[in-house]
C-alpha positions as CSV (number, residue, x, y, z in Angstrom):
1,X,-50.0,86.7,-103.3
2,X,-46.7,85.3,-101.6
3,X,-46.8,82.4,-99.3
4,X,-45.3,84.6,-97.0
5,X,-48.5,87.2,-96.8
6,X,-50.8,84.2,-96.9
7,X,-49.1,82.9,-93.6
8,X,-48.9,86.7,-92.3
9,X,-52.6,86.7,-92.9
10,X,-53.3,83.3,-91.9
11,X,-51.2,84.2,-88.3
12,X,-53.8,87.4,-87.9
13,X,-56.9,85.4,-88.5
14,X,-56.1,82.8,-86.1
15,X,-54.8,85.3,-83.5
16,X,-57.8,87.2,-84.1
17,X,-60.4,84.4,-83.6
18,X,-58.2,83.7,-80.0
19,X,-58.4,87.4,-78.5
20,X,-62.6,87.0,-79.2
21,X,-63.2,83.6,-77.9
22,X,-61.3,84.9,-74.9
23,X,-63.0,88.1,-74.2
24,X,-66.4,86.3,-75.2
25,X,-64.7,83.6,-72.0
26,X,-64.0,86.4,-69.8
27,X,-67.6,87.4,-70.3
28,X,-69.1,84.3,-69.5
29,X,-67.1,83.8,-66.5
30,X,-68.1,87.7,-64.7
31,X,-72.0,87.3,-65.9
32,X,-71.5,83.8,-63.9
33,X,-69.7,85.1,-61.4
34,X,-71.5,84.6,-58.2
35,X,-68.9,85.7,-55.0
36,X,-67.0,88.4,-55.2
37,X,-63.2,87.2,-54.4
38,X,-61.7,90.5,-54.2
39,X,-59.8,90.6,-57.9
40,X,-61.5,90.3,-61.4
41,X,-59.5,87.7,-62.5
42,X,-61.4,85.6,-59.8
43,X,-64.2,86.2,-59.9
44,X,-63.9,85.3,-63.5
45,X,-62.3,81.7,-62.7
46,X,-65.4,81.5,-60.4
47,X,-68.0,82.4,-63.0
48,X,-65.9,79.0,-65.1
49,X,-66.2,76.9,-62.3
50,X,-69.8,77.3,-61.4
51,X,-70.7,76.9,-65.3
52,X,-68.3,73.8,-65.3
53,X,-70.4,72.4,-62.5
54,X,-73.4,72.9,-63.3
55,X,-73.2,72.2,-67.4
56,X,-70.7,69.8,-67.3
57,X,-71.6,68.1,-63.9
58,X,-75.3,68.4,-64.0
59,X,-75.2,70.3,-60.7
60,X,-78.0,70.3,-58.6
61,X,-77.8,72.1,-55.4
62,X,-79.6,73.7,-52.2
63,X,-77.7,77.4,-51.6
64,X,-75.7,77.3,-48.3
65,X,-77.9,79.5,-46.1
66,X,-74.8,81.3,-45.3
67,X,-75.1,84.7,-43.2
68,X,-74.4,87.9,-45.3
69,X,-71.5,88.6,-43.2
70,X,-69.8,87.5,-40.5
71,X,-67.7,84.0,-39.5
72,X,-69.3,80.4,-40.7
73,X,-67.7,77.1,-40.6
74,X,-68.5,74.5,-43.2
75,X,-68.2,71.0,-42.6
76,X,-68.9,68.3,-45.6
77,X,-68.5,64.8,-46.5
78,X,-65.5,64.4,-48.7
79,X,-66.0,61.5,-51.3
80,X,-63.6,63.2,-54.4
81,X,-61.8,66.4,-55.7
82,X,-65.0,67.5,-57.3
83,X,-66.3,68.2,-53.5
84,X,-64.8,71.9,-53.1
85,X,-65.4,72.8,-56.5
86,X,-69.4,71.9,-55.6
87,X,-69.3,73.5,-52.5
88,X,-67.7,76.9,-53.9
89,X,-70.9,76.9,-56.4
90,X,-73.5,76.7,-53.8
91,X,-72.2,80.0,-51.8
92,X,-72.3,83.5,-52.6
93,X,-69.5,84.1,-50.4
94,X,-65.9,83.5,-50.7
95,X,-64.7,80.4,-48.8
96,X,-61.6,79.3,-47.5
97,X,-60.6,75.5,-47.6
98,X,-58.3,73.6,-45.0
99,X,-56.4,71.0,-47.2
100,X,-53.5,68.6,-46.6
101,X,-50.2,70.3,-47.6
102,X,-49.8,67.3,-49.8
103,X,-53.1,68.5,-51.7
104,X,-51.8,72.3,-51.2
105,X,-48.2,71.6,-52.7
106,X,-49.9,69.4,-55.5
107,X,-48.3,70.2,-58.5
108,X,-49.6,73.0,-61.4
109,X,-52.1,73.8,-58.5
110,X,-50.6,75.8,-55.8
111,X,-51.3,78.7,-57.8
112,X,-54.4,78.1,-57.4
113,X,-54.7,77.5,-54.1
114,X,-52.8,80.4,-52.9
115,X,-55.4,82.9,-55.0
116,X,-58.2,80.6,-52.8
117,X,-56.3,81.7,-49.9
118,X,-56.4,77.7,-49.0
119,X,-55.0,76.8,-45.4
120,X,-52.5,73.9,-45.3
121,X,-52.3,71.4,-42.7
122,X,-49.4,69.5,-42.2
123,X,-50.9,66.8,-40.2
124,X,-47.9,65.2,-39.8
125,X,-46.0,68.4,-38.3
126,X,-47.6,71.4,-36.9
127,X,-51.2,71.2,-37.9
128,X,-51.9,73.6,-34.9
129,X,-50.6,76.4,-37.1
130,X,-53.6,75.7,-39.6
131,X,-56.1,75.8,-37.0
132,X,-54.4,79.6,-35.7
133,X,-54.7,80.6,-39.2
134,X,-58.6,79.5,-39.6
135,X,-59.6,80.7,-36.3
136,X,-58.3,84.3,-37.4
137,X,-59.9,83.9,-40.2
138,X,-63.2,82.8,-38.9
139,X,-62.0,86.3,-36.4
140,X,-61.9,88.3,-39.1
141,X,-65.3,87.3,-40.4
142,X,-64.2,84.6,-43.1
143,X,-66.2,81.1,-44.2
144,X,-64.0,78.5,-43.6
145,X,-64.5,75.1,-45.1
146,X,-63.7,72.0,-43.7
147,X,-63.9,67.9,-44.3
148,X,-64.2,66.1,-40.9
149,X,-63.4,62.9,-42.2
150,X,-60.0,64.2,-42.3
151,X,-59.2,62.6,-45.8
152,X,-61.6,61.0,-48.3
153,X,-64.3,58.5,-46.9
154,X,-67.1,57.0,-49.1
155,X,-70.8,55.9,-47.4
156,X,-69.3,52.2,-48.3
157,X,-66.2,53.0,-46.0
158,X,-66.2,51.5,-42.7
159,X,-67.3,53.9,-40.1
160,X,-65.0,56.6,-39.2
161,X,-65.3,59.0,-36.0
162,X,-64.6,62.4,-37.3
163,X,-62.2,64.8,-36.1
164,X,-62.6,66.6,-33.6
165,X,-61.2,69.6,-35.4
166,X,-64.4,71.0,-36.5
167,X,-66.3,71.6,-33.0
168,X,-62.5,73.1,-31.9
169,X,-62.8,75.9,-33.9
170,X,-66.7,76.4,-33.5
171,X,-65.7,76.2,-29.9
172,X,-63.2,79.0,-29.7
173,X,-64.0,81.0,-32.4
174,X,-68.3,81.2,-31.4
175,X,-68.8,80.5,-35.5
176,X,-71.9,78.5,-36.1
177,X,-71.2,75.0,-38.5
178,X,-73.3,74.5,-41.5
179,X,-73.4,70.7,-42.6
180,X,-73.1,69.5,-46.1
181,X,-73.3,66.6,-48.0
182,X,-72.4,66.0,-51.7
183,X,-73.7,63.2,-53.5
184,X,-74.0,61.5,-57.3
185,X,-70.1,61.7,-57.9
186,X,-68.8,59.5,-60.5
187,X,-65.9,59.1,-59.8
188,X,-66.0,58.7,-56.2
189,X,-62.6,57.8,-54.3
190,X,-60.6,59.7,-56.8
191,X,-59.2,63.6,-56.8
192,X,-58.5,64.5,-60.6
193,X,-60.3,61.5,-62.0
194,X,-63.8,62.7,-60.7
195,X,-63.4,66.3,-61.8
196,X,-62.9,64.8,-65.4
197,X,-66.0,62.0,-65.2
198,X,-69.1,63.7,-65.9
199,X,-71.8,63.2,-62.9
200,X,-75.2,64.1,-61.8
201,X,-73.7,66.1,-58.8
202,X,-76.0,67.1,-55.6
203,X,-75.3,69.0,-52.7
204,X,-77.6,69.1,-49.7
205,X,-77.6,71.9,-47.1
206,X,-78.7,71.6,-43.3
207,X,-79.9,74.1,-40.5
208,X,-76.5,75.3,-39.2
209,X,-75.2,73.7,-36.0
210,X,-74.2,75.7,-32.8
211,X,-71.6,73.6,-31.5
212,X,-69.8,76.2,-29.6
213,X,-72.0,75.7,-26.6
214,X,-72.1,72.5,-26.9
215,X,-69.6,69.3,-25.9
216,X,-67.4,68.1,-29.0
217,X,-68.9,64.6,-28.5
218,X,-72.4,65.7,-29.0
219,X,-72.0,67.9,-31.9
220,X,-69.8,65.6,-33.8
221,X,-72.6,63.3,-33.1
222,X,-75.0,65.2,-34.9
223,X,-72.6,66.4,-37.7
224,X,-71.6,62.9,-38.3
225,X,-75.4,61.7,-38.7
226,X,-76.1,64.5,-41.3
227,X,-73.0,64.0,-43.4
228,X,-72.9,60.3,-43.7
229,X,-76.8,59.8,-44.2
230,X,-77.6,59.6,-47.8
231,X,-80.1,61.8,-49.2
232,X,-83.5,60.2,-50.8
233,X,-85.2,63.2,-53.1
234,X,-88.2,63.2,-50.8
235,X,-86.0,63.9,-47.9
236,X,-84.7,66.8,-50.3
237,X,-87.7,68.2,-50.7
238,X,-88.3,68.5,-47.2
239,X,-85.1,70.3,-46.5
């Protein structure tokens, strides 16, 4: 046999062995697949990441009691990149995140974002257009997802009021807010650095929040005592 039919058959083996593992991929990520995202290729990338979280990261979470339809807002604690990835695992519905344009533009990502339908905010420009774009969202029945903080702030942090974003848009848009908090990230502070560092991730889920009633100071108030109070596993189990 020439070395030349050995390489031929070596080359067919190998791509072979690729087309199988990915189709036995693309399997794994639609039986995982747990919000439907509106393409297959999606909900595939969905099925990865909720595997990813909860093999890799040792997810542990309470499912967001979201509504089946119809507008929600989510507001978390933001301690690391990991956070959205956790958050997008512990819904069944698709949700829409409202990220810095310096996150959004991040490079090898935007792809990624833009299939998220993500919402920039140039907070240093017109950040008003972000909010028109999540409040016809939330109009048109969408979750959107939020981190009042405004940037990254760990429970060792000094204080920090949050923005008063998140009770504007419950405000105009009527949309209850559903609290969050993740814990047990390794590599807290960090974006890329604690999506690689394996953790013991947790994600707690509160009673939503009407706010739109409600004055901004007294439902940031409450919003800001659920998301910056660290959860004991007793206190879990009573949730």
């Amino acid at each position: 046999m020439s070395v030349e039919v050995e390489l031929a058959g070596a080359f067919l083996a190998t791509g072979l062995a690729f087309a199988l593992g990915l189709a036995w991929l693309w399997r794994l990520g639609r039986r995982a697949n747990g919000a439907d995202w509106g393409a297959g290729w999606k909900n595939v990338i969905d099925g990865w990441l909720r595997l990813f979280c909860a093999r890799y990261h040792r997810y542990r979470f309470a499912p967001v009691p979201l509504p089946a339809e119809g507008p929600a807002i989510l507001a978390c604690n933001h301690v690391s990149g990991l956070d959205p990835l956790l958050i997008i695992a512990a819904c069944r519905r698709p949700v829409r995140f409202m990220i810095a344009q310096e996150q959004y533009q991040r490079f090898g990502l935007q792809w990624l974002f833009r299939a998220a339908r993500c919402i920039p905010v140039d907070r240093n420009g017109h950040p008003q257009r972000a909010y028109r774009a999540a409040l016809k969202a939330l109009a048109d029945g969408e979750v959107v997802a939020l981190f009042p903080h405004g940037k990254i702030h760990l429970d060792s942090d000094p204080p920090q009021k949050l923005k008063a974003g998140v009770a504007r848009l419950a405000s105009l848009s009527g949309a209850p807010v559903y609290p969050l908090r993740v814990q047990g990230i390794a590599g807290q502070g960090h974006v890329i650095g604690a999506v690689v560092r394996r953790s013991h991730a947790r994600l707690y889920s509160f009673a939503p929040v009407e706010c739109a009633a409600r004055h901004h100071p007294a439902c940031l108030k409450q919003l800001a005592r659920l998301l910056e109070t660290p959860v004991s596993e007793e206190r879990a189990l009573q949730n």
